[in-house]
mmCIF entry with sequence, helices, sheets and N, C-alpha, C, O atoms, coordinates in Angstrom:
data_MODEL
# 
_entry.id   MODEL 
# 
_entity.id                         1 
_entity.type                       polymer 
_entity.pdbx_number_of_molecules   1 
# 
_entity_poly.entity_id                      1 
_entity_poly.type                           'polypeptide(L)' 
_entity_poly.nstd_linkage                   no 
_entity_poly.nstd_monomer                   no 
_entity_poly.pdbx_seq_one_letter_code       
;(UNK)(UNK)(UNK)(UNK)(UNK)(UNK)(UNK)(UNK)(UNK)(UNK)(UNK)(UNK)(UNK)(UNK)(UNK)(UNK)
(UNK)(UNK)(UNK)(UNK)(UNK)(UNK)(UNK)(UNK)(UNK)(UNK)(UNK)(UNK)(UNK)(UNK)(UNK)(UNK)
(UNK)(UNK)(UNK)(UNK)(UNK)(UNK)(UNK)(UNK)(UNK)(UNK)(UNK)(UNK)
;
_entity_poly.pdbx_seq_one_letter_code_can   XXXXXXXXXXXXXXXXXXXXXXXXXXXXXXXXXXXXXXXXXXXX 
_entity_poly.pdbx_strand_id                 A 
# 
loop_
_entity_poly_seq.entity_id 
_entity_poly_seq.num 
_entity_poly_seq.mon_id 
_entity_poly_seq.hetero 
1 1  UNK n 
1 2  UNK n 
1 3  UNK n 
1 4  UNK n 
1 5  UNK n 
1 6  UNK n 
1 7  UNK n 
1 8  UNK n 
1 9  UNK n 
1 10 UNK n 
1 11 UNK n 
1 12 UNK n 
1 13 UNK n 
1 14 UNK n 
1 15 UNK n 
1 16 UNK n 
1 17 UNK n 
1 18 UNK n 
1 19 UNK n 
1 20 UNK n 
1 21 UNK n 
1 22 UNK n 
1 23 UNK n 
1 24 UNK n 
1 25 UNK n 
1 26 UNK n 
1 27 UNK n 
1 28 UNK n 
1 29 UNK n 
1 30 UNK n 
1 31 UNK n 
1 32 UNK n 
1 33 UNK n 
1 34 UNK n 
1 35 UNK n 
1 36 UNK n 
1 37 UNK n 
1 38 UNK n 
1 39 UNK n 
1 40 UNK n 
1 41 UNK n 
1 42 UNK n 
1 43 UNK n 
1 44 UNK n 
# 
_struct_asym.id          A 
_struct_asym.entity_id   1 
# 
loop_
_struct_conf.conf_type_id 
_struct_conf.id 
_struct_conf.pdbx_PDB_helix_id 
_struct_conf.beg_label_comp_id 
_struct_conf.beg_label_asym_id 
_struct_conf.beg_label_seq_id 
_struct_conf.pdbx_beg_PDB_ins_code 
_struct_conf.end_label_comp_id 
_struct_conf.end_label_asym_id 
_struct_conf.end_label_seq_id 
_struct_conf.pdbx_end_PDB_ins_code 
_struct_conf.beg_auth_comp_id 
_struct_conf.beg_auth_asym_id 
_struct_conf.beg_auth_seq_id 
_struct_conf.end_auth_comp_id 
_struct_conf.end_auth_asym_id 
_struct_conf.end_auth_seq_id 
_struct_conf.pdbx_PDB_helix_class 
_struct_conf.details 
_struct_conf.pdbx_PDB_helix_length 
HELX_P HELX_P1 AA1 UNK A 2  ? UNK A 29 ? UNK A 2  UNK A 29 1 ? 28 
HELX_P HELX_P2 AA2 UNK A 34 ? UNK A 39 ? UNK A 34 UNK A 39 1 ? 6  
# 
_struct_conf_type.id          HELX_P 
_struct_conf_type.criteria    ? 
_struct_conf_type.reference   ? 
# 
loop_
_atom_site.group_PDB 
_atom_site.id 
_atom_site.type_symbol 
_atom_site.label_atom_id 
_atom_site.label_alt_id 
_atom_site.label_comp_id 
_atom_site.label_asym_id 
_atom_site.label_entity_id 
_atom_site.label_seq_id 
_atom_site.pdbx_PDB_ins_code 
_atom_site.Cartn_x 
_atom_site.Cartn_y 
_atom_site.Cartn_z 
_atom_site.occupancy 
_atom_site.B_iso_or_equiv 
_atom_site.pdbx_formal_charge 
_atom_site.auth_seq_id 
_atom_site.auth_comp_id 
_atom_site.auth_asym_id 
_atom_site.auth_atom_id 
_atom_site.pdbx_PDB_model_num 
ATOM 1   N N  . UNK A 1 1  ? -14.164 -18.953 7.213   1.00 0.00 ? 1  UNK A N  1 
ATOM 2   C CA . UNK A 1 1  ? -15.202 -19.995 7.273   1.00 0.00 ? 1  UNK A CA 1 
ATOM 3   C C  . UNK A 1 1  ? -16.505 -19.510 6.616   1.00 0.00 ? 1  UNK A C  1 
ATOM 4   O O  . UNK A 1 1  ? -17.178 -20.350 6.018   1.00 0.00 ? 1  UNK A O  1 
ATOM 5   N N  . UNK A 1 2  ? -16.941 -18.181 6.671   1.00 0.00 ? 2  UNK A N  1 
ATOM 6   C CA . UNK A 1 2  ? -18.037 -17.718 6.628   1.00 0.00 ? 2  UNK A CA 1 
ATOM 7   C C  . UNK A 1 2  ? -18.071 -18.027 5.046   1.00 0.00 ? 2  UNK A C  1 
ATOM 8   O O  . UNK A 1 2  ? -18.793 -18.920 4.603   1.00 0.00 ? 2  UNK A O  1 
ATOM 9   N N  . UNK A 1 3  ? -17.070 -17.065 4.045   1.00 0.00 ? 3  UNK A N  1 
ATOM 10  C CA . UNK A 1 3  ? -16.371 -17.356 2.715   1.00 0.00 ? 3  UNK A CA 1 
ATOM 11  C C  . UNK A 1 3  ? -17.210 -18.645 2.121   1.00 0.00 ? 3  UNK A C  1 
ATOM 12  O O  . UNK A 1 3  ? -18.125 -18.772 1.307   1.00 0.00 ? 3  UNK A O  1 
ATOM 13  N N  . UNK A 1 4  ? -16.450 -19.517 2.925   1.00 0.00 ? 4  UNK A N  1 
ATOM 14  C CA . UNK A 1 4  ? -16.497 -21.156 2.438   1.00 0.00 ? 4  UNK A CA 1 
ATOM 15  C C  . UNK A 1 4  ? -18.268 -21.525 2.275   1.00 0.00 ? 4  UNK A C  1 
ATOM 16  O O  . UNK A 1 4  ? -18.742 -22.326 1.470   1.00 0.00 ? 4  UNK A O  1 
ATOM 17  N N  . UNK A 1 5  ? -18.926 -20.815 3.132   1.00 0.00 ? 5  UNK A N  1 
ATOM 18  C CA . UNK A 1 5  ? -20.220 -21.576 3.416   1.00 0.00 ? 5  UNK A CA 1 
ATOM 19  C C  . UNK A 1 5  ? -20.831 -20.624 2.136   1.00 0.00 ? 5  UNK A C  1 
ATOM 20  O O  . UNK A 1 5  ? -21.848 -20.945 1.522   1.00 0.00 ? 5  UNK A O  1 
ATOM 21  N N  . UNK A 1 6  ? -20.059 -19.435 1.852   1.00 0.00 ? 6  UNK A N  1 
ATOM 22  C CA . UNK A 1 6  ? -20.874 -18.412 0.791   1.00 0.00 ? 6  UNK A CA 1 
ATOM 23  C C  . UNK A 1 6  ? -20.908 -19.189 -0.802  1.00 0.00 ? 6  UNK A C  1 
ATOM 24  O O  . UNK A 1 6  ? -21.870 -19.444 -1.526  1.00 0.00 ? 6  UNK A O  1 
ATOM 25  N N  . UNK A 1 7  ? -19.375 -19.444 -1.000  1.00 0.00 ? 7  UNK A N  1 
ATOM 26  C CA . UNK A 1 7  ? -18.818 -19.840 -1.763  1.00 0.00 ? 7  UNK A CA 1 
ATOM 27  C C  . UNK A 1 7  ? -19.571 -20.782 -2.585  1.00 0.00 ? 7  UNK A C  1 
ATOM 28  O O  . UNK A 1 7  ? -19.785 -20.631 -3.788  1.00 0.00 ? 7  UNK A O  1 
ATOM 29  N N  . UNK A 1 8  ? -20.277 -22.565 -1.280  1.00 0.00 ? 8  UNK A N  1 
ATOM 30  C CA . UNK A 1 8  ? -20.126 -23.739 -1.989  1.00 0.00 ? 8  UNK A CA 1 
ATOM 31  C C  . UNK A 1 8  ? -21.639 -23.576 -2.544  1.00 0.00 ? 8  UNK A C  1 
ATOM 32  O O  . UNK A 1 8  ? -21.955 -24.720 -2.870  1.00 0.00 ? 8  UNK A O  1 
ATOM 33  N N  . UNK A 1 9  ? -22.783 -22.668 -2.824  1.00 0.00 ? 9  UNK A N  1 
ATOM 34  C CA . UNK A 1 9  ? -23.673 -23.000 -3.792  1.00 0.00 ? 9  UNK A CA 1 
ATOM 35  C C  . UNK A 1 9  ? -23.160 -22.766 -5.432  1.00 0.00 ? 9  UNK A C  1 
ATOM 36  O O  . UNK A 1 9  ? -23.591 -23.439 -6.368  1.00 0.00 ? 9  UNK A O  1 
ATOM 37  N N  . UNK A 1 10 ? -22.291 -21.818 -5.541  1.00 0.00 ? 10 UNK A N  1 
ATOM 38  C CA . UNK A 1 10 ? -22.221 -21.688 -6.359  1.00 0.00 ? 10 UNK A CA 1 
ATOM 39  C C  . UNK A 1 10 ? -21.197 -22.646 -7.065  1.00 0.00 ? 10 UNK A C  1 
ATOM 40  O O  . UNK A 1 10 ? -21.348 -23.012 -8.231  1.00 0.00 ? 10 UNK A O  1 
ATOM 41  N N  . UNK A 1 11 ? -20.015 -23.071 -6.178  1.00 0.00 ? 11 UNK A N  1 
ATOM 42  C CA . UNK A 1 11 ? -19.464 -24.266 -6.770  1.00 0.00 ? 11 UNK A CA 1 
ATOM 43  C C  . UNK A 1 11 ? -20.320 -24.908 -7.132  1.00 0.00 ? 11 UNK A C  1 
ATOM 44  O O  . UNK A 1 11 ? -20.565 -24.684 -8.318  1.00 0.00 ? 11 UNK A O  1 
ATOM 45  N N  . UNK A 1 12 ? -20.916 -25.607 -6.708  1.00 0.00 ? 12 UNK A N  1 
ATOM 46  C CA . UNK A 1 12 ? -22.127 -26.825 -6.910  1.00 0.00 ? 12 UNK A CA 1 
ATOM 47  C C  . UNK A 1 12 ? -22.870 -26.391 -8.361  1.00 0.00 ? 12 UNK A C  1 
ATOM 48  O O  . UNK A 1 12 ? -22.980 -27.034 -9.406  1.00 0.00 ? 12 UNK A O  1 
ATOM 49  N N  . UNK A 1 13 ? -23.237 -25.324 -8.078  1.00 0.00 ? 13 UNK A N  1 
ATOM 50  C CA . UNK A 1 13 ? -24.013 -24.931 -9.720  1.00 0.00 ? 13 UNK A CA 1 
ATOM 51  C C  . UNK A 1 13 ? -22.866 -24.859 -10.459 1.00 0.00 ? 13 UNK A C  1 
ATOM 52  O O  . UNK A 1 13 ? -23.307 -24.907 -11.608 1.00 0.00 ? 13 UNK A O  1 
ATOM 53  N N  . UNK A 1 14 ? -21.482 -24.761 -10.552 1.00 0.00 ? 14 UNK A N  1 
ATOM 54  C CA . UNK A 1 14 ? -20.421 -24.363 -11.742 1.00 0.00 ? 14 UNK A CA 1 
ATOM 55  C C  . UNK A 1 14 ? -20.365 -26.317 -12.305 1.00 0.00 ? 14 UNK A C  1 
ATOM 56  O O  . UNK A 1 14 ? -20.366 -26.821 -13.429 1.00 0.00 ? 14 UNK A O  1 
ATOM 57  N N  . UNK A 1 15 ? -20.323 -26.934 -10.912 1.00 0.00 ? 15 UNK A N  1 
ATOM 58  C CA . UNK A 1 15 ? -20.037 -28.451 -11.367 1.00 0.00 ? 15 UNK A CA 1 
ATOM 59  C C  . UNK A 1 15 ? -20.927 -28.637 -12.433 1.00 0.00 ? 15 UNK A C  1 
ATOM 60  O O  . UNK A 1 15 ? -20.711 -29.160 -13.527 1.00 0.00 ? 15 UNK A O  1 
ATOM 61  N N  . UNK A 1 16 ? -22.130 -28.058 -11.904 1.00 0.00 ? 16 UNK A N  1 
ATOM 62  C CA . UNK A 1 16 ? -23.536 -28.724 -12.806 1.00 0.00 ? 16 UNK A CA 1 
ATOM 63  C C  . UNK A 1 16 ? -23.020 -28.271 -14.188 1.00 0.00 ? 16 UNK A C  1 
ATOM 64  O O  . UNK A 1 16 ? -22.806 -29.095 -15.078 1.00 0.00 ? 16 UNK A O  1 
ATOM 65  N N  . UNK A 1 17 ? -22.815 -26.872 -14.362 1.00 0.00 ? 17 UNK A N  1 
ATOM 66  C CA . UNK A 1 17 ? -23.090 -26.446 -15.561 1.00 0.00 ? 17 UNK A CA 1 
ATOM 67  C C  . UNK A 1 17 ? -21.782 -27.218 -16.629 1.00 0.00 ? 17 UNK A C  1 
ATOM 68  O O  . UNK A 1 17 ? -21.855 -27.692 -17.763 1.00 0.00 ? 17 UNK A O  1 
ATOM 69  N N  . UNK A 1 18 ? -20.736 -27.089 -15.757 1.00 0.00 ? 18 UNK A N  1 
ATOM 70  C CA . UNK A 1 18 ? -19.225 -28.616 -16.539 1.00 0.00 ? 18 UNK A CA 1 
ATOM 71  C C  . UNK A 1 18 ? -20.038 -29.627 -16.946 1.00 0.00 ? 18 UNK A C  1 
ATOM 72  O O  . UNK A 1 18 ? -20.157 -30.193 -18.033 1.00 0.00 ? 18 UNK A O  1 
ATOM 73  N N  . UNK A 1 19 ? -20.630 -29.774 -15.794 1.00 0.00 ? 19 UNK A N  1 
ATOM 74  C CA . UNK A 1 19 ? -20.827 -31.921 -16.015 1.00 0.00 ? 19 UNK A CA 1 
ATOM 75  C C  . UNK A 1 19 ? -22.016 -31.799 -16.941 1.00 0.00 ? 19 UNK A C  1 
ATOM 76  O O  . UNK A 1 19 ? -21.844 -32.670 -17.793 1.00 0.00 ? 19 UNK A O  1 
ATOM 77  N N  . UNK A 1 20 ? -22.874 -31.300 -17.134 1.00 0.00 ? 20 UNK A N  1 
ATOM 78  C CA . UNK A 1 20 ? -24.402 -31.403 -17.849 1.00 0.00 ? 20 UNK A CA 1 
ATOM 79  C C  . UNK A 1 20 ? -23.906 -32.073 -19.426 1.00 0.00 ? 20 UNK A C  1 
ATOM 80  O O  . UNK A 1 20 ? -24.317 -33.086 -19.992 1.00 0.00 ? 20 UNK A O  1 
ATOM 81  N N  . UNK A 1 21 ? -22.809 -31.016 -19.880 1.00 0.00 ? 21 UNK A N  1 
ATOM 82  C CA . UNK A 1 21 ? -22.588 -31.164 -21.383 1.00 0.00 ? 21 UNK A CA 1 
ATOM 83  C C  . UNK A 1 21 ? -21.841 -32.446 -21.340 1.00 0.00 ? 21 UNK A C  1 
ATOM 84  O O  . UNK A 1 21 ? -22.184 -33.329 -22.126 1.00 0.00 ? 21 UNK A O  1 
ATOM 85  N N  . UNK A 1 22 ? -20.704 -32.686 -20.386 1.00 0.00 ? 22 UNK A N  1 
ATOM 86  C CA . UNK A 1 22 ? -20.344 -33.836 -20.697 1.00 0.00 ? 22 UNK A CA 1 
ATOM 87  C C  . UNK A 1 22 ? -20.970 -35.049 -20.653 1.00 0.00 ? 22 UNK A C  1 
ATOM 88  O O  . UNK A 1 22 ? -20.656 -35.793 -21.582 1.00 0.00 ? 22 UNK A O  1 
ATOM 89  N N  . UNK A 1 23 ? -22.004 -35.620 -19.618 1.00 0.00 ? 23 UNK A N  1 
ATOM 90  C CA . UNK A 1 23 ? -22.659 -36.378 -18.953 1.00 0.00 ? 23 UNK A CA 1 
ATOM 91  C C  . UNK A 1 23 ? -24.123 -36.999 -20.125 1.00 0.00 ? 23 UNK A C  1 
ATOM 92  O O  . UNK A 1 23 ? -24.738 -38.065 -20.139 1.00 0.00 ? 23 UNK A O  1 
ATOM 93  N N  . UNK A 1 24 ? -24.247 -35.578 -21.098 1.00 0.00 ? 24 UNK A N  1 
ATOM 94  C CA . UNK A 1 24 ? -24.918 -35.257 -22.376 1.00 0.00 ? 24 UNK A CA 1 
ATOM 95  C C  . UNK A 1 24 ? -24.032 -36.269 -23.418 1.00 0.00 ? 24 UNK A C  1 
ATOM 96  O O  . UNK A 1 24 ? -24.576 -37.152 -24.081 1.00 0.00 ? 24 UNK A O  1 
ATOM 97  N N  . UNK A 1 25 ? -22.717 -36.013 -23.444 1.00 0.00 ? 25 UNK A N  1 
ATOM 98  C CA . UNK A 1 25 ? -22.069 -36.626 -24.590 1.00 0.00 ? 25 UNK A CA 1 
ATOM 99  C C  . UNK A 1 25 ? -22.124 -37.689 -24.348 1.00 0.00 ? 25 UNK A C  1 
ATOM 100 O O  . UNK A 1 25 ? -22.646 -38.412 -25.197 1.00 0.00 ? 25 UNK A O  1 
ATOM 101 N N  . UNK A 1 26 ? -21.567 -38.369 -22.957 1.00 0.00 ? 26 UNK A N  1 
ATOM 102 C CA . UNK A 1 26 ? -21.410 -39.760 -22.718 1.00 0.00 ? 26 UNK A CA 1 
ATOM 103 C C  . UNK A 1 26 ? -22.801 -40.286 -23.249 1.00 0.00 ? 26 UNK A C  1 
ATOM 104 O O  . UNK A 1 26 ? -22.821 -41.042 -24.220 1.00 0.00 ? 26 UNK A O  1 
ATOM 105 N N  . UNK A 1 27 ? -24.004 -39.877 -22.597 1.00 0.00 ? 27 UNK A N  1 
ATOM 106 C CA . UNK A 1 27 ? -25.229 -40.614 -22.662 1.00 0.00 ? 27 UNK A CA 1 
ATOM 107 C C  . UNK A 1 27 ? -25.649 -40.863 -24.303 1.00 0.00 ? 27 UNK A C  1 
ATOM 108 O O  . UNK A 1 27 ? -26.310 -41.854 -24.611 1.00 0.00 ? 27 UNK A O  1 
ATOM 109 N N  . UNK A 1 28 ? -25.148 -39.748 -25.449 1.00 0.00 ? 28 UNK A N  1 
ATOM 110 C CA . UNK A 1 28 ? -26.012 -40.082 -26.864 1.00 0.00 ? 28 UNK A CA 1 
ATOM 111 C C  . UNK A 1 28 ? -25.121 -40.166 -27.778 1.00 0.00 ? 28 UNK A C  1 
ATOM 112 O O  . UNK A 1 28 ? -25.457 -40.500 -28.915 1.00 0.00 ? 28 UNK A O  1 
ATOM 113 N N  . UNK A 1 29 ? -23.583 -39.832 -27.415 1.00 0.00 ? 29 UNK A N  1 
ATOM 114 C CA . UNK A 1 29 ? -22.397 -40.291 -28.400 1.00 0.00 ? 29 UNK A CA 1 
ATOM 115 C C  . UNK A 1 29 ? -20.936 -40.632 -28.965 1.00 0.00 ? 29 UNK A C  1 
ATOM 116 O O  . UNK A 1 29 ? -20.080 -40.486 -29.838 1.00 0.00 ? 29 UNK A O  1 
ATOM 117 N N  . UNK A 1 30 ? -21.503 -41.420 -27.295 1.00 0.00 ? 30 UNK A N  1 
ATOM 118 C CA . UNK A 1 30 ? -20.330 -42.642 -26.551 1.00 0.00 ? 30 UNK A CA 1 
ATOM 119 C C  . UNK A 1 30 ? -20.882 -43.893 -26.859 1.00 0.00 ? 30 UNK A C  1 
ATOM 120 O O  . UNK A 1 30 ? -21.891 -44.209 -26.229 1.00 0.00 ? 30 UNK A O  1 
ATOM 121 N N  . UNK A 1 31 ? -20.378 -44.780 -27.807 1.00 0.00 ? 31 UNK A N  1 
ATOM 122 C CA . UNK A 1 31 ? -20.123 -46.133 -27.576 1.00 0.00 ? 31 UNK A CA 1 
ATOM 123 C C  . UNK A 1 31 ? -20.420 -47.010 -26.548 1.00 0.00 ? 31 UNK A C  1 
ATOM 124 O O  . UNK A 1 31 ? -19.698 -47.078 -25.554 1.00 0.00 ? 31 UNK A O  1 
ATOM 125 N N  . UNK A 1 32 ? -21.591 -47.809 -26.714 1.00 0.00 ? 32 UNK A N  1 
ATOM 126 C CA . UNK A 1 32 ? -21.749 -48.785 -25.444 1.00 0.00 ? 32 UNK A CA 1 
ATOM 127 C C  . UNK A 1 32 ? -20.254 -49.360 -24.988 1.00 0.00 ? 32 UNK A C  1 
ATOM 128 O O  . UNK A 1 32 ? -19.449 -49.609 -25.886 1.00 0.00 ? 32 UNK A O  1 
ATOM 129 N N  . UNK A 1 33 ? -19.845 -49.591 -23.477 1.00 0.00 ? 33 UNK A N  1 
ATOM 130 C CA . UNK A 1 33 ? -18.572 -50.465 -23.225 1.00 0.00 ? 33 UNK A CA 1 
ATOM 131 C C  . UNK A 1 33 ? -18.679 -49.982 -21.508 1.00 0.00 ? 33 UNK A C  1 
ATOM 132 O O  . UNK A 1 33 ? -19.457 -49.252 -20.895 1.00 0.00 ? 33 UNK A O  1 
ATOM 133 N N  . UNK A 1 34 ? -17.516 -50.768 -21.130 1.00 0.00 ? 34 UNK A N  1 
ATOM 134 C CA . UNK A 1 34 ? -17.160 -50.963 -20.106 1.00 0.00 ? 34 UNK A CA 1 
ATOM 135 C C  . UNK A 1 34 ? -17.276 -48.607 -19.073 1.00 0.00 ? 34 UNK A C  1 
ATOM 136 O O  . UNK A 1 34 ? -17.615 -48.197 -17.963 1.00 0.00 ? 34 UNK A O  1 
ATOM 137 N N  . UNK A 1 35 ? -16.825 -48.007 -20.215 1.00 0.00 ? 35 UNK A N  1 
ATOM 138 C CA . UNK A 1 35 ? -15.891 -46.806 -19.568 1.00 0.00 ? 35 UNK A CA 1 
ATOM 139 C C  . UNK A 1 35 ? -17.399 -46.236 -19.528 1.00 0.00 ? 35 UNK A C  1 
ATOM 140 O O  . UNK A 1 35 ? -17.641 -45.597 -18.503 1.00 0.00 ? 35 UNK A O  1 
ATOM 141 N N  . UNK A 1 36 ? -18.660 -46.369 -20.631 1.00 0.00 ? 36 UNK A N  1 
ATOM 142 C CA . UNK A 1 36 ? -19.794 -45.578 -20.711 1.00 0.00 ? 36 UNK A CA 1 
ATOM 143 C C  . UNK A 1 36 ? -20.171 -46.015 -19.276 1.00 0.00 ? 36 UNK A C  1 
ATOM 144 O O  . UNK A 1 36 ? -20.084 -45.157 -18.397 1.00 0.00 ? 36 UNK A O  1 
ATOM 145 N N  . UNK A 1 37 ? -20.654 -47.481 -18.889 1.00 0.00 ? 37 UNK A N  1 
ATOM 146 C CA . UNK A 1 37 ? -21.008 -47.854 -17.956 1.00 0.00 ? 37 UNK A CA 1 
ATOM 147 C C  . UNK A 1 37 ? -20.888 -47.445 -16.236 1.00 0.00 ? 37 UNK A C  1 
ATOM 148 O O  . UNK A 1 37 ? -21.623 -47.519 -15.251 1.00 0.00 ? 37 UNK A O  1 
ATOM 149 N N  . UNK A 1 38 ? -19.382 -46.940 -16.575 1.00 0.00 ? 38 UNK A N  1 
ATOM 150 C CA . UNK A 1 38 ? -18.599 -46.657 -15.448 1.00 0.00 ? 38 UNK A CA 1 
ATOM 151 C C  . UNK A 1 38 ? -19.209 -44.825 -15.344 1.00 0.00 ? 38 UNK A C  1 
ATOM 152 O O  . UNK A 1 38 ? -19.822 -44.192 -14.485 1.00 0.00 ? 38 UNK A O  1 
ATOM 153 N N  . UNK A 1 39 ? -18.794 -44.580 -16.344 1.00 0.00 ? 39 UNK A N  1 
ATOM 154 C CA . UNK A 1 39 ? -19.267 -42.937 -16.457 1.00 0.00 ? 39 UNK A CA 1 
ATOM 155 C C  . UNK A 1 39 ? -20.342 -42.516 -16.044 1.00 0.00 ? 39 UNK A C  1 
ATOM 156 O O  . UNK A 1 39 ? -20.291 -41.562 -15.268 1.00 0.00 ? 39 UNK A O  1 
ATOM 157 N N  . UNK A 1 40 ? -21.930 -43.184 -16.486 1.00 0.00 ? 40 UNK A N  1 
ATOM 158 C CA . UNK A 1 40 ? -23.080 -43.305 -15.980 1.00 0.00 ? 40 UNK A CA 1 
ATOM 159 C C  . UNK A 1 40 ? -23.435 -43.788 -14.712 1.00 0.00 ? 40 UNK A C  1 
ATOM 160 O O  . UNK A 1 40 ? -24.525 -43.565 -14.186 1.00 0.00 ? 40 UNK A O  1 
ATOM 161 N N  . UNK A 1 41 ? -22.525 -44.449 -14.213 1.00 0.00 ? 41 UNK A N  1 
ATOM 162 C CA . UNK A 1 41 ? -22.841 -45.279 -12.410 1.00 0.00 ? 41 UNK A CA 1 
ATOM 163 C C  . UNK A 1 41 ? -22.794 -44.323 -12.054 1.00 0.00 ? 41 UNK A C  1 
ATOM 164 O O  . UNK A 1 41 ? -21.875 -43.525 -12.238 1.00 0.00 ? 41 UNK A O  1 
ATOM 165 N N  . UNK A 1 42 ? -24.309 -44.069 -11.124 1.00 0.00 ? 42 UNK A N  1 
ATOM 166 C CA . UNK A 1 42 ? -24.528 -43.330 -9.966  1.00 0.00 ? 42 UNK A CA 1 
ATOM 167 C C  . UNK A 1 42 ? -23.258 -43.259 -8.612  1.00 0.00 ? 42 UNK A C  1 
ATOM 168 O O  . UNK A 1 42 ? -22.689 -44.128 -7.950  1.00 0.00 ? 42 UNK A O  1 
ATOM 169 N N  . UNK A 1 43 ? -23.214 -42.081 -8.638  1.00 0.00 ? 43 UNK A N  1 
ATOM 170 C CA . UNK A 1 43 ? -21.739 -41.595 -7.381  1.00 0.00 ? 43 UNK A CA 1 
ATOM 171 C C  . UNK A 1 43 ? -22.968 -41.678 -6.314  1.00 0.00 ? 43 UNK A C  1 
ATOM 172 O O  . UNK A 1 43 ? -24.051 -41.145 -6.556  1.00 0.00 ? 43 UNK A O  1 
ATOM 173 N N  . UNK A 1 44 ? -22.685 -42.448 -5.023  1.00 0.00 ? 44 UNK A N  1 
ATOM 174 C CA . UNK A 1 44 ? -23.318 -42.718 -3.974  1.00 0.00 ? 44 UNK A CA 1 
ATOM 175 C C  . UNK A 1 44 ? -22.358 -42.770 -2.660  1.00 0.00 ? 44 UNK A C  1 
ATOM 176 O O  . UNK A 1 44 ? -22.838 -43.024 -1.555  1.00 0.00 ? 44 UNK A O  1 
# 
């Protein structure tokens, strides 16, 4: 358990550093449409 609680900052920063570049592409050279839209909706 202890592991797990050590572990999840740095998951969290590995997501960031994946998603930044992609989240980058979608936003300046992706095609307006339905999938950009979807890609950009806020996860809530």
């Amino acid at each position: 358990m202890f592991f797990v609680m050590l572990l999840k900052p740095f998951l969290l920063l590995g997501f960031l550093v994946i998603g930044y570049p992609i989240t980058y592409y979608v936003r300046h050279k992706m095609k307006d449409g339905r999938l950009k839209r979807l890609l950009l909706r806020k996860i809530s």
